[in-house]
Every structure is written in structure tokens, then in C-alpha cells.
NUGUZA-908691 format. One record per residue (C-alpha): chain; y negated, x, z. Coordinates in nm, 4 decimals. Example, Ala and Ser with C-alpha at 12.3 -4.5 7.8 and 13.67 -1.06 7.14 Angstrom:
REM residues 2
cadena A yy 0.4500 xx 1.2300 zz 0.7800
cadena A yy 0.1060 xx 1.3670 zz 0.7140
***
This chain:
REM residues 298
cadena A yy 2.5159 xx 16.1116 zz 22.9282
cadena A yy 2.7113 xx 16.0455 zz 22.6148
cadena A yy 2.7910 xx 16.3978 zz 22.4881
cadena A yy 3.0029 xx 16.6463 zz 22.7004
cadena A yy 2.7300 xx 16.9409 zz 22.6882
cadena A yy 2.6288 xx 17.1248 zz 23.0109
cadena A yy 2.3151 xx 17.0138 zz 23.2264
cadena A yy 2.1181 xx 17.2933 zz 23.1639
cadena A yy 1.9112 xx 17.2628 zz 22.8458
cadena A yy 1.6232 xx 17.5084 zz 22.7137
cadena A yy 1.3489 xx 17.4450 zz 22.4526
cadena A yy 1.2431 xx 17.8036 zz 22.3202
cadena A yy 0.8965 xx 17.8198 zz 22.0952
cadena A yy 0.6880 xx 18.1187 zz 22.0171
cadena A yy 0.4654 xx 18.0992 zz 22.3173
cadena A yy 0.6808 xx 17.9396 zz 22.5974
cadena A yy 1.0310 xx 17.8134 zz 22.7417
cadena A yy 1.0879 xx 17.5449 zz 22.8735
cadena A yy 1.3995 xx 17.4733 zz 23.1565
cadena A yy 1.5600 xx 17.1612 zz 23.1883
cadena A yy 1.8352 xx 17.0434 zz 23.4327
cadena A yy 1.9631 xx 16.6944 zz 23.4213
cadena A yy 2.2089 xx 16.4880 zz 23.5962
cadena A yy 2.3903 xx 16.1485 zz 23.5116
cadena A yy 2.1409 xx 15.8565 zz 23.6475
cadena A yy 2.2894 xx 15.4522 zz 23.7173
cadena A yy 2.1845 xx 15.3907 zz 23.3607
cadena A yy 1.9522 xx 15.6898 zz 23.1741
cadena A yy 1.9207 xx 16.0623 zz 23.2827
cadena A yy 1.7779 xx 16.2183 zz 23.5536
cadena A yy 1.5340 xx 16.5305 zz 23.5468
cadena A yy 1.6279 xx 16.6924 zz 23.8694
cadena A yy 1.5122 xx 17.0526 zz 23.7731
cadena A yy 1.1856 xx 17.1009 zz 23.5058
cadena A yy 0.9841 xx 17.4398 zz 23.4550
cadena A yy 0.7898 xx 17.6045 zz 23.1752
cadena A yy 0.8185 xx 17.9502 zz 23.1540
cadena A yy 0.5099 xx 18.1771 zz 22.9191
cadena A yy 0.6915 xx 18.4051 zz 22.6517
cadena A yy 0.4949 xx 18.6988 zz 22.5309
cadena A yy 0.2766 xx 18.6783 zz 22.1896
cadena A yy 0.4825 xx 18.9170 zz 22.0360
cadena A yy 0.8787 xx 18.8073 zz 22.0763
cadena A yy 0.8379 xx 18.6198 zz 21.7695
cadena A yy 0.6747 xx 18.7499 zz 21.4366
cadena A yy 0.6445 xx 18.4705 zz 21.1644
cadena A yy 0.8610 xx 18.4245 zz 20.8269
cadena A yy 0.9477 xx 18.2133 zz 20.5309
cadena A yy 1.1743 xx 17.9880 zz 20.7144
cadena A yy 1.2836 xx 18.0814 zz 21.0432
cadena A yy 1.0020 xx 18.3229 zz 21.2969
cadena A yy 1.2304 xx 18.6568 zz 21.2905
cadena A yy 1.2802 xx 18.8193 zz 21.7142
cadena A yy 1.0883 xx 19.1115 zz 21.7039
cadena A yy 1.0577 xx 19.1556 zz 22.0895
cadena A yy 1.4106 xx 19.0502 zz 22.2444
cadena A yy 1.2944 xx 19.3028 zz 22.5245
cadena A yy 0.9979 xx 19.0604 zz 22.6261
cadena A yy 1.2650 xx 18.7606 zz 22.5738
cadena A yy 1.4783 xx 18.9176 zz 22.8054
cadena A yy 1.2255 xx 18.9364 zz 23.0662
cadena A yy 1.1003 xx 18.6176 zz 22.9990
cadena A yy 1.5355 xx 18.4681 zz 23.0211
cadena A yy 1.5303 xx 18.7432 zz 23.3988
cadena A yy 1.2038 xx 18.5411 zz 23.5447
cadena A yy 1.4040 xx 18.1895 zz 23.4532
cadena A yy 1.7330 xx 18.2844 zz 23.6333
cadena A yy 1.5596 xx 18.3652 zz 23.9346
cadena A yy 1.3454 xx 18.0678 zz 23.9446
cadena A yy 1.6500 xx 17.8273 zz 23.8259
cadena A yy 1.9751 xx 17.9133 zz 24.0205
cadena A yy 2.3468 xx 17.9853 zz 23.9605
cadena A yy 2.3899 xx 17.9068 zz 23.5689
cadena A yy 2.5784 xx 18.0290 zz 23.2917
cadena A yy 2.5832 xx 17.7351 zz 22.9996
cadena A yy 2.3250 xx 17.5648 zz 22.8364
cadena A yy 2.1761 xx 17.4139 zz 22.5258
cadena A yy 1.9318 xx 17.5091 zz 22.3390
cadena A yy 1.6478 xx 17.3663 zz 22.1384
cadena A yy 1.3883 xx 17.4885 zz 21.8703
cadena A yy 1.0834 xx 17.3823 zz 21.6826
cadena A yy 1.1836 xx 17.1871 zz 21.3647
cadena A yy 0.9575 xx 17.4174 zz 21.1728
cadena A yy 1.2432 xx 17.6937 zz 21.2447
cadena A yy 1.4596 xx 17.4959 zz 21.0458
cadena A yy 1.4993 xx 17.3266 zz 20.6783
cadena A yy 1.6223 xx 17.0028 zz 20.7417
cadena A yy 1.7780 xx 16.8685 zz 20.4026
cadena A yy 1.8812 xx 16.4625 zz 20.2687
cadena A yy 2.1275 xx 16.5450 zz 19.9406
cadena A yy 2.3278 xx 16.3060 zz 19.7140
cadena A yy 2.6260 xx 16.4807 zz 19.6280
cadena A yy 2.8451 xx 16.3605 zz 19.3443
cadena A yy 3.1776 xx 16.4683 zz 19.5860
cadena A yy 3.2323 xx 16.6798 zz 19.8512
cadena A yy 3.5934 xx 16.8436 zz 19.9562
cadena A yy 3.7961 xx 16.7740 zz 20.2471
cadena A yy 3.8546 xx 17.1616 zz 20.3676
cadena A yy 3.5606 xx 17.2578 zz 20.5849
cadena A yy 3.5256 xx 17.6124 zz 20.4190
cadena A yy 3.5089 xx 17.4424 zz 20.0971
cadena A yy 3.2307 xx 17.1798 zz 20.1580
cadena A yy 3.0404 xx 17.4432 zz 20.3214
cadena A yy 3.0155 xx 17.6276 zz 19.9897
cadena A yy 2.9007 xx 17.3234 zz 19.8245
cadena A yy 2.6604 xx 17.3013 zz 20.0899
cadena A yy 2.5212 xx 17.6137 zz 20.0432
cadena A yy 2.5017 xx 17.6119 zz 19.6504
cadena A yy 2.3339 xx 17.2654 zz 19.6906
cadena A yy 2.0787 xx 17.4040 zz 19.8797
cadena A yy 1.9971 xx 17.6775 zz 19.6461
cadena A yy 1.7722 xx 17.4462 zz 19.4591
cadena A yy 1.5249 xx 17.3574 zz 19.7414
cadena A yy 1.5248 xx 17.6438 zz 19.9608
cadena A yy 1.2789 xx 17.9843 zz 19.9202
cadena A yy 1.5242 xx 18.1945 zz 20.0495
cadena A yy 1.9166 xx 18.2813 zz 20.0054
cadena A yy 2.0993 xx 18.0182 zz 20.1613
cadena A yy 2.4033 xx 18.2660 zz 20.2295
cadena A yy 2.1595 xx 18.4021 zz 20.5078
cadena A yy 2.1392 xx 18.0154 zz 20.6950
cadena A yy 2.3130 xx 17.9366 zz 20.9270
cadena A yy 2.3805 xx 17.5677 zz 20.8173
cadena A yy 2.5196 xx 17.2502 zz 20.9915
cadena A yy 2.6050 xx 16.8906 zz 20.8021
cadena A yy 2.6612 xx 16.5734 zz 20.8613
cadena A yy 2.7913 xx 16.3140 zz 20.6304
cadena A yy 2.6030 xx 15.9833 zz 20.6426
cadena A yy 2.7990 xx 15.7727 zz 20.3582
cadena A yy 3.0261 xx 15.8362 zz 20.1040
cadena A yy 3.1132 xx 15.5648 zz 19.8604
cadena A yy 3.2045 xx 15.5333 zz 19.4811
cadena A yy 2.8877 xx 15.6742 zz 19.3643
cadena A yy 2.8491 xx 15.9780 zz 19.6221
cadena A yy 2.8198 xx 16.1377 zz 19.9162
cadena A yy 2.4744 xx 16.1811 zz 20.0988
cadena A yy 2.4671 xx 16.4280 zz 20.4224
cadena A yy 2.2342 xx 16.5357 zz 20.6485
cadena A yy 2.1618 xx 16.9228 zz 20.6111
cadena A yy 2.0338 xx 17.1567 zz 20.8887
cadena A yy 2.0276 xx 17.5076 zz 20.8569
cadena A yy 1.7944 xx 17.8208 zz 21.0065
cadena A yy 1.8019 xx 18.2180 zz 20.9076
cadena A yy 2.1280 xx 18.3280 zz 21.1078
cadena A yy 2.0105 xx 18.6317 zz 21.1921
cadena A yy 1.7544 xx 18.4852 zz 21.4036
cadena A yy 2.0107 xx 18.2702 zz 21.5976
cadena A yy 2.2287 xx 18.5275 zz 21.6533
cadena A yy 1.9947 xx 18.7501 zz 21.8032
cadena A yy 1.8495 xx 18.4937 zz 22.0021
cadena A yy 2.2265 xx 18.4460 zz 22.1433
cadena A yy 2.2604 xx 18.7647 zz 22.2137
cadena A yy 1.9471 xx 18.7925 zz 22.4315
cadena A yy 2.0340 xx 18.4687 zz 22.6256
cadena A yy 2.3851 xx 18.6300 zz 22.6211
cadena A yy 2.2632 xx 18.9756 zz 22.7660
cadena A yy 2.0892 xx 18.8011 zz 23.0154
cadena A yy 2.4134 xx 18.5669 zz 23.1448
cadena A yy 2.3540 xx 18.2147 zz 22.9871
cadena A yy 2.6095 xx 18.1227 zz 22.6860
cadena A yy 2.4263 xx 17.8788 zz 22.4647
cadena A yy 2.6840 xx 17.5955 zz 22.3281
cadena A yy 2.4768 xx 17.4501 zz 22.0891
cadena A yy 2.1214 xx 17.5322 zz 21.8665
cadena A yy 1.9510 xx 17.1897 zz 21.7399
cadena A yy 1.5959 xx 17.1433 zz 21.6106
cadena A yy 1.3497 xx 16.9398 zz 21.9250
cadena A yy 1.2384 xx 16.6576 zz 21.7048
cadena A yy 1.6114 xx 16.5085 zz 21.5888
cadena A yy 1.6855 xx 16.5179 zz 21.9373
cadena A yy 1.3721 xx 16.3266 zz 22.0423
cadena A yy 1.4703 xx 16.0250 zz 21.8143
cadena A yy 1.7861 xx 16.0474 zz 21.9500
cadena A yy 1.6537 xx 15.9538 zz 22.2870
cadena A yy 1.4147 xx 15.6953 zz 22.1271
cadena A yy 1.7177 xx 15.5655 zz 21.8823
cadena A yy 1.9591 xx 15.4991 zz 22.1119
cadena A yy 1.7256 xx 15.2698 zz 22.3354
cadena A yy 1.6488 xx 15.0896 zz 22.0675
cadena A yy 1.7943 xx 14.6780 zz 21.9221
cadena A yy 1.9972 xx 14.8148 zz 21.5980
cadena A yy 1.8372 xx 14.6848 zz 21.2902
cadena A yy 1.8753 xx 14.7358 zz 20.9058
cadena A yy 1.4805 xx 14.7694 zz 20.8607
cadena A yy 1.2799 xx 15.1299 zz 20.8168
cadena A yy 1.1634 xx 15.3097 zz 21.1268
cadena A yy 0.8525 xx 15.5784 zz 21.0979
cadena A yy 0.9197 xx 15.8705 zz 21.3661
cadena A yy 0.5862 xx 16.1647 zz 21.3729
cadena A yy 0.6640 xx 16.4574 zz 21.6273
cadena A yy 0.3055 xx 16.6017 zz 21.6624
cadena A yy 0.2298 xx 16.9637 zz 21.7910
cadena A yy -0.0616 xx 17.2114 zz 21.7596
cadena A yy 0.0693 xx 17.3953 zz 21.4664
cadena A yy 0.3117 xx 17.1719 zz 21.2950
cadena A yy 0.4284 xx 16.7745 zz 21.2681
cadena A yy 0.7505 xx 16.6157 zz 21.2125
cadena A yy 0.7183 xx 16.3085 zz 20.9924
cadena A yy 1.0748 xx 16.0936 zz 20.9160
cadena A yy 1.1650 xx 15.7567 zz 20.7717
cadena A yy 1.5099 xx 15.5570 zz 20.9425
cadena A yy 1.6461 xx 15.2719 zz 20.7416
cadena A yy 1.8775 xx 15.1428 zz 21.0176
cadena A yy 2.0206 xx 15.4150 zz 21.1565
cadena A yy 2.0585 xx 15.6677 zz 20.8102
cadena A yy 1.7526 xx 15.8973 zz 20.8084
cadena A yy 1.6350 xx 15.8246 zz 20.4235
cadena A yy 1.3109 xx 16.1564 zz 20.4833
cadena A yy 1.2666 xx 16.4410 zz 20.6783
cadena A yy 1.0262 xx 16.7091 zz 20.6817
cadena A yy 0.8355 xx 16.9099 zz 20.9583
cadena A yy 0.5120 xx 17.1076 zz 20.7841
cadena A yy 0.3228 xx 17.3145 zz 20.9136
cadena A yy -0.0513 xx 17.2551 zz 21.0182
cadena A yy -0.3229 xx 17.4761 zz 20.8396
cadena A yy -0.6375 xx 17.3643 zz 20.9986
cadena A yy -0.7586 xx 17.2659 zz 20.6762
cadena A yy -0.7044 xx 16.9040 zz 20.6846
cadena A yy -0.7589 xx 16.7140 zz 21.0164
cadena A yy -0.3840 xx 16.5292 zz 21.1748
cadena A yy -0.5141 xx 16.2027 zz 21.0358
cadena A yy -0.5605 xx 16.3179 zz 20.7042
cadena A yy -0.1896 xx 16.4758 zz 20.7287
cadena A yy -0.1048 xx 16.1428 zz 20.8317
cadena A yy -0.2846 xx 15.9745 zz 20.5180
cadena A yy -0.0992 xx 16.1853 zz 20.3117
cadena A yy 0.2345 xx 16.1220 zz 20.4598
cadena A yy 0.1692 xx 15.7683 zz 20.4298
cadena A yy 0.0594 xx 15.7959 zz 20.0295
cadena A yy 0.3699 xx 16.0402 zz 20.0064
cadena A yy 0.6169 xx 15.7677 zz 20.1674
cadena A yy 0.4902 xx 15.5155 zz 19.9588
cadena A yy 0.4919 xx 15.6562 zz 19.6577
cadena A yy 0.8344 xx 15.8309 zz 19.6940
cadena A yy 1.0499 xx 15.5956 zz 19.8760
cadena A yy 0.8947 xx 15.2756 zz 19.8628
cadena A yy 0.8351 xx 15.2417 zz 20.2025
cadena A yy 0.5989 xx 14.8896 zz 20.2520
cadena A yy 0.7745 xx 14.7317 zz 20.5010
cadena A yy 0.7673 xx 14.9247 zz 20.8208
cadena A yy 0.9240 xx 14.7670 zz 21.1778
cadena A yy 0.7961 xx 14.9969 zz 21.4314
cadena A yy 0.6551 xx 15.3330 zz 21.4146
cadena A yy 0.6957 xx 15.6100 zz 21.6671
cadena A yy 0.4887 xx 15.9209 zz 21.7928
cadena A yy 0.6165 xx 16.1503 zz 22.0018
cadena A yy 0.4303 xx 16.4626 zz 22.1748
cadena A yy 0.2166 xx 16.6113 zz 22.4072
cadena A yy -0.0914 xx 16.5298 zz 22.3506
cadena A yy -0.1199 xx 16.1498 zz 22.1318
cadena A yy -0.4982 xx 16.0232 zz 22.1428
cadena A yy -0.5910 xx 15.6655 zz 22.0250
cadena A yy -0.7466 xx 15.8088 zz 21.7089
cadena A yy -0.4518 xx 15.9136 zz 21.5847
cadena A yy -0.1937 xx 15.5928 zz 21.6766
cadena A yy -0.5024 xx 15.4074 zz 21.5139
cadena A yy -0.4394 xx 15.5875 zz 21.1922
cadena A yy -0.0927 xx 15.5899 zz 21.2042
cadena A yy -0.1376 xx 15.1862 zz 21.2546
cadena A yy -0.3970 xx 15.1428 zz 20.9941
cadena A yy -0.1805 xx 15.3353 zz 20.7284
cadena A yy 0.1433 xx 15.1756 zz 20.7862
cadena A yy 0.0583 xx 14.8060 zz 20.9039
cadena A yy 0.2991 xx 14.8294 zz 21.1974
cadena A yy 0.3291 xx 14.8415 zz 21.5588
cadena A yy 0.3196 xx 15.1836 zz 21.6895
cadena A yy 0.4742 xx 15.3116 zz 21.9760
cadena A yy 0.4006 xx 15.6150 zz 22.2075
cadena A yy 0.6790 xx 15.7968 zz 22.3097
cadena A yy 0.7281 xx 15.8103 zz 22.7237
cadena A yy 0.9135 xx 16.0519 zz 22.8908
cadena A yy 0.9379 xx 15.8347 zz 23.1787
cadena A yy 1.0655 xx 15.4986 zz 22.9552
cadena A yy 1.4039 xx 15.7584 zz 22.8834
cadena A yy 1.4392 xx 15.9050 zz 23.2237
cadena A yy 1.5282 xx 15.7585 zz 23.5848
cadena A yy 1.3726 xx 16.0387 zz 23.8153
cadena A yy 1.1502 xx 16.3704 zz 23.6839
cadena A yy 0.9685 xx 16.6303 zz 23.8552
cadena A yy 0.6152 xx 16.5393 zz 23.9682
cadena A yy 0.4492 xx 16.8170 zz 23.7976
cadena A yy 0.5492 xx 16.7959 zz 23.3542
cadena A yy 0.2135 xx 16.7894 zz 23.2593
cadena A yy 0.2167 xx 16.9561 zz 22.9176
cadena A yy 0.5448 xx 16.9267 zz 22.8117
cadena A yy 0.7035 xx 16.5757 zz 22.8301
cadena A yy 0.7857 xx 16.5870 zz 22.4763
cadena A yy 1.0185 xx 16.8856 zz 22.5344
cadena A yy 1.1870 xx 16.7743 zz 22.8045
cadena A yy 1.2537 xx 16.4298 zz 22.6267
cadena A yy 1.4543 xx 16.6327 zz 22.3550
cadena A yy 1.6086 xx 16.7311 zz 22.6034
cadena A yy 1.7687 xx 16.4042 zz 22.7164
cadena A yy 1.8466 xx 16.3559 zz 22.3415
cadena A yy 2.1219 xx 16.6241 zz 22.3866
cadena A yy 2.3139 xx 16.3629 zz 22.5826
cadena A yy 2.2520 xx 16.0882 zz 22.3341
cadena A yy 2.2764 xx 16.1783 zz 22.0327
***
């Protein structure tokens, strides 16, 4: 496991929690420890960007039935939906050296695309090249109040969280860093019942990526027909060397459209290809607990 992080790591959504312990395997990670825990309808209560905690008393309850089940703990990561989050690709003409400084730029940069006040995000960067003509980054950022009252709860309850990352970057994590290294675009879709993930990899710099959030109006493979018009149109996207689909429940019907769309091999995403040893019983949740062994290889 690449990453110094502890071996407990958590995936919170609106309706459930999901536990995952891992230890360091001859070659991948190991699942020794995998639960999914039910949080109450009404801890979260929904919002522009990030779902606001309306119910940390439920939470905590939810956090009390997990350290009985789990063990001795007191450290852990911790992973959300990428819907929580705006997750932002910007060309910036320069960006300064002091971190405080860049961080403003950051924010004012993000004024243009975001609904909301970007001094209320919590924000994270990364910078993917800077050259002559620019610097591009990688922008994550979720409502801080949010986070910090989800700390607190996890706090109350005796479990520090060291780090707060969206489920779906850490998912292609775990699929990027098993893959040959190439120079050609990748297609990654994280599918769930109420939102998708849909991003575009030219070797290893993300060049798209956007989670939306699933209406019911249109059926997955006419979200997926869109995408595809979307990434052609926009980025030029023909060429396509592999495409990826991750999540809990992937039919044939919709890694046929994926295939028919994009002209290119399509691969399923396996919790068991990125693991040595799981729990029997995961049924439900694989694509949770494969985030989780991006944590440690990212």
C-alpha cells in the first residue's frame, strides 16, 4: 500500500456506511475486515452542492453500532459520493508559489463555475502541468461546513478522520495504477442509483470530470448517449483505448451501450482483480470497498 494512511477506511452516503479494514497483501491489498452499516433517512437533507448533516444524532448512533461491531480503532479515512463534491479542470495563466496565495486564486477561479460562494468550500488542488503557456490543476472542493460537522461526529464518537476524498477518483486510482501506462484517452463511468461519474484520461492527466445527478427522466443509456455526444463534441474524443465501468450493479445493456457509443473495449470493474483476499459476504457494495483500496494507490 503506497500511501502511509491508516487501515481503516469508511465510505459514508446518505443511506449507509460502509467499513473497510485492509492489510498489506504479497502484491495488492487485502480486505480482512468489510461491513455495511444502514444510516437513517434523515442524517442528510439535500443542497446545492454538498447534502447539509441535519441528524448528527442518528450519525452518531449509526458511528456507536460500527465501533462495536469493528474493534479497537481510532484513525481512518474517509470517502464520499462524488456528487458531494465539484470536481474542477482549470487553465490558469500562473499560479503563485505561497500556498495561501494560490489558494486565493483557486477560489476566485472557481467563482465562475460554481452556484455557490466558493469562500464556503473547502477546496483541495493539484497541479497537473505547468509550462510556458499555463498552469492546469485539478480542483476538488465540498461545502466546509458539511465536512466539519461530519468530523466532529466521527470525532465525538472516537475515530479521527485523516483524510476526505470523493469514491470515484479513488476507484480509478485502483484501476489506474494496474494498468500498462499509455499516452492514449481512457473513458472511466462510476454508476449508482442516483448519480454517475463520467471522466476522460489522456495518459495519466484527467482532461473531464463530472458526476451528475440522475433524474429518472432519461434512462442510464441515454445519459450515456449524451456523454458520448458531449465528449465528442467538446474534447474531440474519437479515439478511445479502453473504457471502464465501475459499480454495483453493471448489466450487459449498459457495457453494450457504452461499447456501441465509444467503439472500444470496455471493461467491468472487479473488486476481486484489485484485491488478494475479501470477506465472503460484499454483495452490494464492491464498488465501495474498491475505493477503498484506491486510498493506498493513489
Amino acid at each position: 500500500m503506497a500511501r502511509s494512511f491508516p487501515p481503516d477506511v469508511l465510505v459514508l452516503d446518505s443511506d449507509s456506511l460502509v467499513h473497510a479494514r485492509l492489510s498489506r497483501g504479497k502484491k495488492d491489498p487485502q480486505i480482512v475486515q468489510a461491513k455495511s452499516f444502514r444510516v437513517a433517512e434523515d442524517v442528510f437533507t439535500p443542497a446545492v452542492v454538498t447534502p447539509e448533516l441535519s441528524n448528527a444524532a442518528a450519525l452518531a448512533e449509526t458511528l456507536r453500532r460500527l465501533r462495536m461491531e469493528t474493534g479497537r480503532w481510532d484513525r481512518g479515512s474517509l470517502l464520499l459520493p462524488d456528487s458531494w463534491f465539484r470536481i474542477n479542470i482549470l487553465d490558469l495563466p500562473t499560479l503563485p508559489e505561497r500556498q495561501s496565495e494560490a489558494m486565493e486564486v483557486v477560489r476566485w477561479s472557481l467563482k465562475r463555475s460554481l452556484p455557490l460562494d466558493p469562500s464556503s468550500l473547502r477546496v483541495a488542488y493539484e497541479v497537473l502541468a505547468r509550462d510556458a503557456s499555463g498552469v492546469k490543476i485539478l480542483v476538488v472542493s465540498a461545502v466546509d461546513a458539511t465536512l466539519t460537522a461530519i468530523e466532529k461526529t466521527f470525532a465525538a464518537a472516537g475515530i479521527d478522520i485523516v483524510l476526505i476524498e470523493p469514491v470515484g477518483l479513488n476507484i480509478w486510482n485502483a484501476i489506474a495504477i494496474r494498468e500498462a501506462p499509455t499516452s492514449n484517452d481512457r473513458l472511466f463511468f462510476y454508476l449508482r442509483e442516483h448519480d454517475f461519474t463520467t471522466a476522460v484520461f489522456r495518459g495519466s492527466q484527467p482532461l473531464f470530470i463530472r458526476s451528475r445527478n440522475l433524474s429518472g427522466e432519461r434512462s442510464i443509456q441515454q445519459e450515456i448517449r449524451l456523454s458520448a455526444s458531449y465528449l465528442r463534441d467538446t474534447l474531440q474524443t474519437d479515439s478511445i483505448e479502453n473504457c471502464y465501468v465501475a459499480g454495483n450493479h453493471i448489466d450487459g445493456e449498459i457495457t453494450s451501450a457504452i461499447a456501441a457509443e465509444f467503439q472500444a473495449p470496455v471493461r467491468t470493474v472487479d473488486l476481486r482483480t484489485v484485491v488478494e483476499r475479501t470477506p465472503a459476504d460484499v454483495s452490494g457494495f464492491e464498488a465501495e470497498l474498491t475505493a477503498c483500496t484506491g486510498v493506498f494507490t493513489g
